[in-house]
Rosetta silent file (secondary structure, phi, psi, omega in degrees, C-alpha in Angstrom):
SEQUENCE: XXXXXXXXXXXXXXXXXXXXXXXXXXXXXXXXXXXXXXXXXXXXXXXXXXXXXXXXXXXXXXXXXXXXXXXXXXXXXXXXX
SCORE:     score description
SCORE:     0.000 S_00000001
   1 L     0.000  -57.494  168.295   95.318   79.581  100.598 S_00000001
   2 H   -61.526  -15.548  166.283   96.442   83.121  101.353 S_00000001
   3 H   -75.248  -42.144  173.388   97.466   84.156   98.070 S_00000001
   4 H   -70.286  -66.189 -145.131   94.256   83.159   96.300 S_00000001
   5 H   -58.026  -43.854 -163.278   92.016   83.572   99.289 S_00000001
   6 H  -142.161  -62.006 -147.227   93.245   87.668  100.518 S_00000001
   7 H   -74.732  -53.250 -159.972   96.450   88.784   99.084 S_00000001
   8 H   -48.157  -47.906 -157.040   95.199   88.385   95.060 S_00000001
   9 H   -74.842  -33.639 -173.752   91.723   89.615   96.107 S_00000001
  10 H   -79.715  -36.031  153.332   93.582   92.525   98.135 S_00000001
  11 H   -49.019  -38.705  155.166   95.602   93.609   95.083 S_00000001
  12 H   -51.452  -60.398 -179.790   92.427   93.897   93.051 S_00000001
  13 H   -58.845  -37.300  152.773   90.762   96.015   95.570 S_00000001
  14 L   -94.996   19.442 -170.358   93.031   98.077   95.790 S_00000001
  15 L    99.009   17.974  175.307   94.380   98.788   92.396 S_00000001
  16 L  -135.752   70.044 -155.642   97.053   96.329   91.718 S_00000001
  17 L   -85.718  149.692 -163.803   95.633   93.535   90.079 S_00000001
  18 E  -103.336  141.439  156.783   98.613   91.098   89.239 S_00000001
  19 E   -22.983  -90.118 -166.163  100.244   90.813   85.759 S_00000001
  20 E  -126.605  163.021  148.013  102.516   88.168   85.770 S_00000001
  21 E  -139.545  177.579 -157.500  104.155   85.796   88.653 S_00000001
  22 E  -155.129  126.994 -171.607  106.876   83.873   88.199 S_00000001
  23 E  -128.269  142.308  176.038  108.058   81.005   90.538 S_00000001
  24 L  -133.306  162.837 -146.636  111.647   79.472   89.900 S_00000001
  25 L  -109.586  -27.208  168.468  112.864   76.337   90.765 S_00000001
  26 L  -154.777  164.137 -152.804  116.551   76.734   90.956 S_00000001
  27 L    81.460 -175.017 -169.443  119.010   78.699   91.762 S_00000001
  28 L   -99.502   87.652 -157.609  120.160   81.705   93.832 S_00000001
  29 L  -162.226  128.684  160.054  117.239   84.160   92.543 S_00000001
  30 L   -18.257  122.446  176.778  113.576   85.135   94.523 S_00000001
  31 L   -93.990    7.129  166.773  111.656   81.681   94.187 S_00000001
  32 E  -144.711  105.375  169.234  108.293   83.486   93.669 S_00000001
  33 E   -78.106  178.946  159.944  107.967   87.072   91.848 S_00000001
  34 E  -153.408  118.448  156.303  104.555   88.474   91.514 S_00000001
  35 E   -65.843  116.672 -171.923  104.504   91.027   88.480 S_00000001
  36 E  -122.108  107.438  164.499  101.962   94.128   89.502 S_00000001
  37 L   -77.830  104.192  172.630  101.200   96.447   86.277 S_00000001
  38 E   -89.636  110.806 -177.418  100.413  100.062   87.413 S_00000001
  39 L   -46.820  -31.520  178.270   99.290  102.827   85.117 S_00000001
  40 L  -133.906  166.988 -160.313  100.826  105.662   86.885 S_00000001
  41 H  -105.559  -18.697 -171.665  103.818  106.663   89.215 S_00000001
  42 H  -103.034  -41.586  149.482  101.491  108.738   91.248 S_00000001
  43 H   -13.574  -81.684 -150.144   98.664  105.492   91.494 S_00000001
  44 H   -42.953  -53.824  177.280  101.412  103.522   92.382 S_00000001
  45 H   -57.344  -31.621  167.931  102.479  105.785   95.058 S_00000001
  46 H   -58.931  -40.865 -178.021   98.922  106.105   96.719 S_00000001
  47 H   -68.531  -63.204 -176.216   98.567  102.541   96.875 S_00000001
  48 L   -65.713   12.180 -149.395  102.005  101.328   98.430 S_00000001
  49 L  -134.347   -7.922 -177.244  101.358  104.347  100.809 S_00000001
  50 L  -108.811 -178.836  166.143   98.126  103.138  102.073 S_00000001
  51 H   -29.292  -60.697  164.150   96.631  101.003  104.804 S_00000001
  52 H   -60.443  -42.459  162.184   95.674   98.240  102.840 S_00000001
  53 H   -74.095  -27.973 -178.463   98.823   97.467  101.239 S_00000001
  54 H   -82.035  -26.304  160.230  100.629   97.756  104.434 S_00000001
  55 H   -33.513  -60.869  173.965   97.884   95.245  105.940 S_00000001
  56 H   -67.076  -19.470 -175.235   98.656   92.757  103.424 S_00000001
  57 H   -91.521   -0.432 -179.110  102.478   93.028  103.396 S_00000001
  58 H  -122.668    1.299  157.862  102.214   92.148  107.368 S_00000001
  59 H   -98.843   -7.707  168.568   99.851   89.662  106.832 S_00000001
  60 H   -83.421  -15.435  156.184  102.208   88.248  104.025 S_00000001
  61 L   -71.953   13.650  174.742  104.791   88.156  105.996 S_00000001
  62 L   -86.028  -17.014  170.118  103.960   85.361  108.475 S_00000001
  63 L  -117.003   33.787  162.093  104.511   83.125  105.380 S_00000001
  64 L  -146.650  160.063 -174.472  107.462   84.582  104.006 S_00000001
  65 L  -118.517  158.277 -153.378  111.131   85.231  104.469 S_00000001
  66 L    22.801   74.195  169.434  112.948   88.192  102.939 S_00000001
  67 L   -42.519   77.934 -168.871  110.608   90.436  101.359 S_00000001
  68 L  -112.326  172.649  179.297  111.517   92.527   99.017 S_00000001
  69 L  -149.749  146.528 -169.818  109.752   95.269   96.576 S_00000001
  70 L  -140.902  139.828 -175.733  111.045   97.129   93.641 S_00000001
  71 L  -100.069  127.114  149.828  109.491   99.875   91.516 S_00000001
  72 L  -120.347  137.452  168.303  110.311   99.554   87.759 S_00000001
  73 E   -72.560  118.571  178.846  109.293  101.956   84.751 S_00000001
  74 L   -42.157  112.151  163.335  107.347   99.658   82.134 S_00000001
  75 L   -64.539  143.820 -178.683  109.107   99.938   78.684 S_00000001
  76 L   111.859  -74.347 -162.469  107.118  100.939   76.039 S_00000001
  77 L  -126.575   37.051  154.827  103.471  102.073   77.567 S_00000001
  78 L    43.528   34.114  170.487  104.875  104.320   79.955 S_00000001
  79 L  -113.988 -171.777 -171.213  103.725  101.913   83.260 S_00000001
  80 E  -133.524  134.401  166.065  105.189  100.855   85.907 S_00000001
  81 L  -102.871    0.000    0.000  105.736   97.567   87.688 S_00000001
């Protein structure tokens, strides 16, 4: 319910609507990714830097355990994920 209901909806609103996600089934690897395509390095930075994303990372964390985030440069089309 919270990913469809507020975090998907909260990534739109603010400027991260998501790409890809990716849930795996086995092994010792993140069992759910969520891909976020950003146009820019300086977007991207406004966004993790505001309110609203940290609102959603502390309301996603009541249903998740180790939380991680990673910046990567997009090959190709110069974005970032």
């Amino acid at each position: 319910m919270f990913v469809n209901d507020r975090l998907a909806p909260g990534l739109v609103e603010i400027g991260l609507p998501p790409h890809d996600v990716y849930y795996t089934a086995y092994g010792d690897v993140p069992q759910i990714m969520v891909v976020l395509d950003v146009p820019d390095l300086a977007a991207l930075q406004d966004v993790l830097a505001s309110r609203r994303w940290q609102e959603l990372k502390q309301e996603l964390s009541q249903y998740i355990e180790d939380y991680q985030e990673r910046v990567v440069k997009a090959n190709g089309d110069g974005g970032f994920f």
